[in-house]
C-alpha positions in Angstrom: -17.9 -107.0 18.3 -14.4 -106.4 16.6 -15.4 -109.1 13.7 -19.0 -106.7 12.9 -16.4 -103.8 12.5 -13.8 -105.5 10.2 -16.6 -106.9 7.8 -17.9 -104.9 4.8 -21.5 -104.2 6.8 -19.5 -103.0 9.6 -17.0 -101.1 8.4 -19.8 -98.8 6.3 -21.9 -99.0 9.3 -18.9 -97.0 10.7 -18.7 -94.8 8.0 -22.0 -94.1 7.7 -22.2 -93.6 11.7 -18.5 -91.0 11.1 -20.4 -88.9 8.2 -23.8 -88.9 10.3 -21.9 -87.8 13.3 -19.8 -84.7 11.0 -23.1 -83.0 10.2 -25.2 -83.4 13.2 -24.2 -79.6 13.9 -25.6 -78.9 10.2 -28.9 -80.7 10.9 -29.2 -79.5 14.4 -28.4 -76.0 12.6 -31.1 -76.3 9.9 -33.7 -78.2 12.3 -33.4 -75.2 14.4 -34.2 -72.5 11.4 -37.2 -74.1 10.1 -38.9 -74.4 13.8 -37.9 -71.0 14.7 -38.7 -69.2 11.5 -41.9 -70.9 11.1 -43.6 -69.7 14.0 -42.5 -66.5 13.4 -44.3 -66.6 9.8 -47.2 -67.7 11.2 -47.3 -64.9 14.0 -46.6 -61.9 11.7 -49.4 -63.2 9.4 -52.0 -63.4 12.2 -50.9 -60.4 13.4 -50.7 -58.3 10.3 -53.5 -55.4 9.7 -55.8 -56.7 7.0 -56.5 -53.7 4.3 -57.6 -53.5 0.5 -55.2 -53.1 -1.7 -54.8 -49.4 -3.1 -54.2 -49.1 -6.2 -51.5 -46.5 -6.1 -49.5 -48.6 -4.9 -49.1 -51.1 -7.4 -47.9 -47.5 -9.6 -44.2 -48.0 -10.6 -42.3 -45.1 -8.3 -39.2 -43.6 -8.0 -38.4 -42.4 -4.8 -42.1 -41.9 -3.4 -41.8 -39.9 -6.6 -44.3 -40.2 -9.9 -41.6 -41.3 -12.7 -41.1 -38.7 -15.6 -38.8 -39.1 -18.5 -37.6 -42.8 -20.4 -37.9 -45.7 -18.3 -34.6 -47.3 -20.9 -31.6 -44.6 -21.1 -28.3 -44.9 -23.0 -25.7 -46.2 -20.4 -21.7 -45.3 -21.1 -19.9 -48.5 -20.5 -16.4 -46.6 -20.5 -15.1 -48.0 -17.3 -16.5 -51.6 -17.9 -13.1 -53.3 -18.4 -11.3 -51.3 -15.4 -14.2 -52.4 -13.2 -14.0 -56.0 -14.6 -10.0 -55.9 -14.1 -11.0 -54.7 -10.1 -13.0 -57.9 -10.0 -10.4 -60.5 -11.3 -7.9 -59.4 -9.5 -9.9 -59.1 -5.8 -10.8 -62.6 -6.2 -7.4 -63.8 -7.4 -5.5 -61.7 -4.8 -8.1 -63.4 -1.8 -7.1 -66.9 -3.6 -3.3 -66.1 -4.0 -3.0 -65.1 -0.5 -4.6 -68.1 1.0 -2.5 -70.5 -1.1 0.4 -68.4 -0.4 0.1 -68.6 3.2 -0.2 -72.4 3.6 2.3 -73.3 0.4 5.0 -74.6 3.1 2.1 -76.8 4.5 1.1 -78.3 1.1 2.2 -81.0 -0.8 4.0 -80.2 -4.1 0.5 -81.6 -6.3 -0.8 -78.5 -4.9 0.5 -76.3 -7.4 -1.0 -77.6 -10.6 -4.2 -76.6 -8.9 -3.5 -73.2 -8.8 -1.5 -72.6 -11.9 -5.0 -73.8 -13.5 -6.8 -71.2 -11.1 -3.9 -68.6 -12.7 -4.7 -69.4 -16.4 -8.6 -69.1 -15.8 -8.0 -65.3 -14.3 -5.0 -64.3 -16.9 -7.7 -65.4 -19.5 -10.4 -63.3 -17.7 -7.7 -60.2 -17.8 -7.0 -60.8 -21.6 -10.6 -60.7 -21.6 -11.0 -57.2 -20.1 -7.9 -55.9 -22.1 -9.5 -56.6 -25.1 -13.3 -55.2 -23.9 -10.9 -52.0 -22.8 -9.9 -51.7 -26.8 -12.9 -52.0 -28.1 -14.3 -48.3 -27.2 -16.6 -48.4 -30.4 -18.9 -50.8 -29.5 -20.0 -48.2 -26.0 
C-alpha cells in the first residue's frame, strides 16, 4: 500500500482524492440548489393562474403612470469624478485594511503585490482628477 502512494499514479490518485475531498461542501452546496429550486419552478408554473395577455401591459410605464415628456434628457455629469474618487478609494481602503492587518503575518514578497494594487488605483485617481478638469465636455 505505501509503494501505490509514493509512485506517480499514487501520488495524483491522492491529489486528486485531497482536491475532490476540498469541494465536496461546494458540490453538496450546488447539488442541493438545483434539486430544491427545481421543484419549486415546476410548482409555481403548475400553479400559476393562466390569463391572456393584456395588452396594456406590455405599454412602457412610469410608476403605474402613462409616460409624458422625452424618454432621452440631458444629464449634468458635474459630480462624476467626486463620485468616481468615492469608488477608488472604498475599494482601496477595504484592500488596504485587509493587507494592513495581516502585514506582520506575510512574507516580505507580499508587498510587491500591493504596491502594483497601489499604482492601478493612483492611476484610477489621476484618472478622475483629470475627468474633474474637464467641466466642458458636461
Amino acid at each position: 500500500m505505501d509503494s501505490f502512494l509514493y509512485s506517480p499514479d499514487g501520488l495524483l490518485a491522492a491529489l486528486v482524492g485531497e482536491v475532490a475531498g476540498s469541494f465536496s461542501p461546494i458540490l453538496l452546496m450546488f447539488g442541493f440548489a438545483i434539486v430544491a429550486t427545481g421543484p419549486a419552478l415546476i410548482l409555481s408554473r403548475m400553479i400559476a393562474p393562466r390569463r391572456t395577455s393584456n395588452p396594456v401591459k406590455f405599454l412602457p410605464m412610469e410608476s403605474g403612470q402613462v409616460p409624458s415628456g422625452e424618454g432621452r434628457t440631458h444629464f449634468m455629469m458635474q459630480y462624476y469624478a467626486y463620485v468616481l474618487m468615492f469608488v477608488v478609494f472604498d475599494v482601496m481602503s477595504i484592500f488596504l485594511y485587509a493587507w494592513g492587518s495581516t502585514i506582520i503575518n506575510l512574507p516580505k514578497a507580499a508587498t510587491l503585490p500591493i504596491i502594483g494594487f497601489l499604482a492601478i488605483m493612483f492611476a484610477s485617481f489621476a484618472y478622475a482628477l483629470y475627468q474633474s478638469g474637464r467641466k466642458n465636455i458636461w
